[in-house]
C-alpha positions in Angstrom: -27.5 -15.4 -17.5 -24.2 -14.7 -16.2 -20.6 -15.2 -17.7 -19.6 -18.6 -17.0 -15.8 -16.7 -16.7 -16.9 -14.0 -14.6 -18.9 -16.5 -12.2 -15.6 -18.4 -11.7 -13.7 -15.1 -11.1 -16.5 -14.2 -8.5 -15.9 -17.6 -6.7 -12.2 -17.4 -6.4 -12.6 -13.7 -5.3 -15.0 -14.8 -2.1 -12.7 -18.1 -1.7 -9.7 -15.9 -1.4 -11.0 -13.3 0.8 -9.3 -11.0 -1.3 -10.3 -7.5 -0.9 -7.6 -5.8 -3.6 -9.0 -8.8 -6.2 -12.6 -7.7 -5.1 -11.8 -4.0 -6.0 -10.3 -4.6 -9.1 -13.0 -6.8 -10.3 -15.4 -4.1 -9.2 -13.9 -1.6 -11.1 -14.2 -3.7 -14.7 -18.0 -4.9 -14.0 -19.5 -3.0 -11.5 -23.0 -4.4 -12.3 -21.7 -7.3 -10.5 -21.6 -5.7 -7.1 -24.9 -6.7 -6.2 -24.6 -10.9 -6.4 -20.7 -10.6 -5.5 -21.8 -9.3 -2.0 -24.5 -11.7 -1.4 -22.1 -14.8 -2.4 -19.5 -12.8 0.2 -21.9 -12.7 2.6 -23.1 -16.6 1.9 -19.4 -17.8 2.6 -18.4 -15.2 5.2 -16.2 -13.8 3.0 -15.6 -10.2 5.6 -12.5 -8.6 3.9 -14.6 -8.6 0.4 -17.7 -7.9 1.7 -16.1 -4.7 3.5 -14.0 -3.7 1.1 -17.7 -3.5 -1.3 -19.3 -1.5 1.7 -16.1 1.0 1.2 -16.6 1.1 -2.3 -20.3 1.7 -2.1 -21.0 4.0 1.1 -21.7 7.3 -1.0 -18.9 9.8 1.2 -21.1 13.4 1.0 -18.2 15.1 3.0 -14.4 14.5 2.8 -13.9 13.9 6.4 -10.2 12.2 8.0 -12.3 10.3 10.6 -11.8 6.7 9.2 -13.3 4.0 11.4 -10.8 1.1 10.4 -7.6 2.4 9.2 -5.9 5.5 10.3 -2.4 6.8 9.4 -0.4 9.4 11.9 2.6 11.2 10.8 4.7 11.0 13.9 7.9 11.7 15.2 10.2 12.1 18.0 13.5 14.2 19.0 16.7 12.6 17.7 19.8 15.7 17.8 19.7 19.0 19.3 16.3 19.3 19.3 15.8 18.3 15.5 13.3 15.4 14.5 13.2 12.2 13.5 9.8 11.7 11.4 8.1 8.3 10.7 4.8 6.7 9.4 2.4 4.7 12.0 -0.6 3.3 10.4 -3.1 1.6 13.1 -5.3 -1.0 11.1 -8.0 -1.8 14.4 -9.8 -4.4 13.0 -9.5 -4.4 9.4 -10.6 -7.9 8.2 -8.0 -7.0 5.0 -5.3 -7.2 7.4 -6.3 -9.6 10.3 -3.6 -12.2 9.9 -1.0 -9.8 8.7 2.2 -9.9 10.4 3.0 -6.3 9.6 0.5 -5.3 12.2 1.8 -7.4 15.7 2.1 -4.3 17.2 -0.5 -3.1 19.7 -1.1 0.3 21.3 -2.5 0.5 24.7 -6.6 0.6 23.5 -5.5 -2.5 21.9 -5.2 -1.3 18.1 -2.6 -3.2 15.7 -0.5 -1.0 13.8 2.9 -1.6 11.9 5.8 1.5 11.6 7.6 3.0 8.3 10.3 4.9 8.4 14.2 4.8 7.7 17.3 5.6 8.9 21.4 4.9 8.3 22.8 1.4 8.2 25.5 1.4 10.4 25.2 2.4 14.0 27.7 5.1 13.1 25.7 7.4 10.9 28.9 8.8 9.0 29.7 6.8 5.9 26.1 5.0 5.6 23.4 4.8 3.4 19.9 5.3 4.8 18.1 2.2 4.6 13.8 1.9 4.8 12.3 -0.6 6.9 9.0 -1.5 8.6 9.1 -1.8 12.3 11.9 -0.5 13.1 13.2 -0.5 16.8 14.0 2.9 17.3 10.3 3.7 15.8 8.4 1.3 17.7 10.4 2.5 20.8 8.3 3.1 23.9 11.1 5.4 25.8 10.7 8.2 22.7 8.5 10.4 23.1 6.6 11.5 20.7 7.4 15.2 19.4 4.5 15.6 16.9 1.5 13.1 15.9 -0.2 14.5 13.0 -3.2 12.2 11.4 -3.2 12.2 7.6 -5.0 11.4 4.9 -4.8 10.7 1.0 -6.5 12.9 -0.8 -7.9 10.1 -2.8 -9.8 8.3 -0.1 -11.3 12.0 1.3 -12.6 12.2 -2.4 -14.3 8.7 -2.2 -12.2 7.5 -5.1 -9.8 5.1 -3.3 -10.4 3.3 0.0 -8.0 3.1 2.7 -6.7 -0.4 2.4 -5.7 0.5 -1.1 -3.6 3.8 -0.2 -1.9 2.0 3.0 -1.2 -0.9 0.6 0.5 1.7 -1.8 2.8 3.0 1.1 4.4 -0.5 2.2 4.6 -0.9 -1.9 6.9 2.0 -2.1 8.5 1.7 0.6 9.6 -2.1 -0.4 10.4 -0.8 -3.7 13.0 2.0 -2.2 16.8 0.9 -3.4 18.6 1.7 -0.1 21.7 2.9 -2.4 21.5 7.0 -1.4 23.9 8.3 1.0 23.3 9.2 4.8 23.2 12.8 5.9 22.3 13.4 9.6 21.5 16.7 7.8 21.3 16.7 4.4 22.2 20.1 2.4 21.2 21.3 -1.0 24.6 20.7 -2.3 25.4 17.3 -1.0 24.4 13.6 -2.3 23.1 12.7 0.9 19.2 12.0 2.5 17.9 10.9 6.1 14.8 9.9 7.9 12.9 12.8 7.0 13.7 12.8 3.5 12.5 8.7 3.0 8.9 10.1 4.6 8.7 12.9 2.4 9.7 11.2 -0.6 7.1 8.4 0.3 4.6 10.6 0.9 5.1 12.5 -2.2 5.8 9.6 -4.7 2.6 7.9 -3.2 0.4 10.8 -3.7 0.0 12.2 -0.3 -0.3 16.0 0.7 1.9 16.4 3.9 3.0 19.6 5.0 6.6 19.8 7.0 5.5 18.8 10.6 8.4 20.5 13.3 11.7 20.7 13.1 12.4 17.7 10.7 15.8 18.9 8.2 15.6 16.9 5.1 12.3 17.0 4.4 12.4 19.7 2.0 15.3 17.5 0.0 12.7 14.2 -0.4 14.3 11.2 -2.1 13.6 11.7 -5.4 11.2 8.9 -7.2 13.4 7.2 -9.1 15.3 5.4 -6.1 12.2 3.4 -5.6 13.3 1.3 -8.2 13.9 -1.9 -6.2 14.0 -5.3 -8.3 11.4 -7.2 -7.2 13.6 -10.0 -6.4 16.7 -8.2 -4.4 15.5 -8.2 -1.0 16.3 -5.1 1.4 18.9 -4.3 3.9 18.0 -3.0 7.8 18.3 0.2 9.0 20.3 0.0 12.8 19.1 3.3 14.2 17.2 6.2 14.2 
């Protein structure tokens, strides 16, 4: 007969729709996979019973084709020809993130997706400090092209130990948790205290786990922000980046 306390935890799981509460229950009794799905399924629970399906479709071959989530390294020109890189990550129809404001965005096929990427507080770049933010206008900008549009993967999810919600979850984590205190450098040097767009991706990338290699002519992203600066207090909330 099963746990009176587990039973609960199962109901308030499916209740919730909570795929990230469904995973971690998963992962501390995983012999519970079985009637979780069916009381999912009973109470049209869809983000649980897809995030079970992604933890229990056996992956024989690490493969970057992901049918719900996908996440493009991107970027566009910004200065004499040097890049400005930033993070789109197109959910489609993700039950996990149908009603998530994040993702209001649409591409032309009609895919949601929500930006990350950073760039200096004041609309004069000297003198700033490079600030983070999630849709940001001059990444969601239609009239910039689009100098490089790499698809990436974590090397978690192509190893079938972490599913894609969890890993995208992970990057708007970070990224909330960056302290917007560095300096600005349109281009940072070795020597100098100073970061810019390129260096926020990199650093997210790296500090979330994330194998990315340089894509174009992006300076700063071998000088990432280093992991300590996403420090932020839980309860200080963030400043916005003006441009690019």
């Amino acid at each position: 007969m099963m746990d009176e306390a587990i039973a609960d935890r199962m109901d308030r799981i499916v209740a919730a729709d909570d795929a990230a509460l469904a995973a971690s229950f998963l992962l501390q009794f995983p012999d519970c996979t079985a009637h979780l799905r069916r009381l999912a399924e009973k109470h049209g629970a869809e983000a649980v019973v897809h995030e079970i399906d992604l933890l229990t479709t056996p992956r024989d071959e690490p493969s970057l084709d992901t049918e719900k989530v996908e996440v493009r390294l991107q970027g566009h020109s910004v200065l004499f020809g040097r890049d400005h890189a930033y993070l789109m990550v197109i959910v489609d129809d993700h039950p996990a993130f149908r009603d998530d404001p994040r993702f209001a965005n649409t591409l032309d096929d009609g895919r949601r997706y929500a930006t990350l990427g950073a760039g200096p507080k004041n609309l004069m770049p000297f003198f700033s400090s490079l600030l983070s933010g999630v849709n940001r206008e001059a990444d969601l900008s239609p009239l910039l092209h689009d100098t490089f549009d790499i698809e990436i993967q974590h090397p978690d999810v192509t190893a079938g130990k972490r599913t894609e919600r969890a890993v995208v979850e992970q990057l708007f984590d970070t990224d909330a948790a960056y302290n917007d205190r560095l300096n600005y450098d349109i281009i940072p040097l070795a020597w100098s205290d100073g970061f810019n767009s390129n260096s926020f991706i990199s650093g997210l990338l790296e500090v979330s786990g994330w194998n990315a290699a340089r894509p174009g002519k992006v300076p700063g992203w071998d000088k990432p922000v280093p992991p300590e600066h996403f420090d932020r207090p839980e309860d200080e909330p963030p400043e916005t980046a003006q441009v690019a």
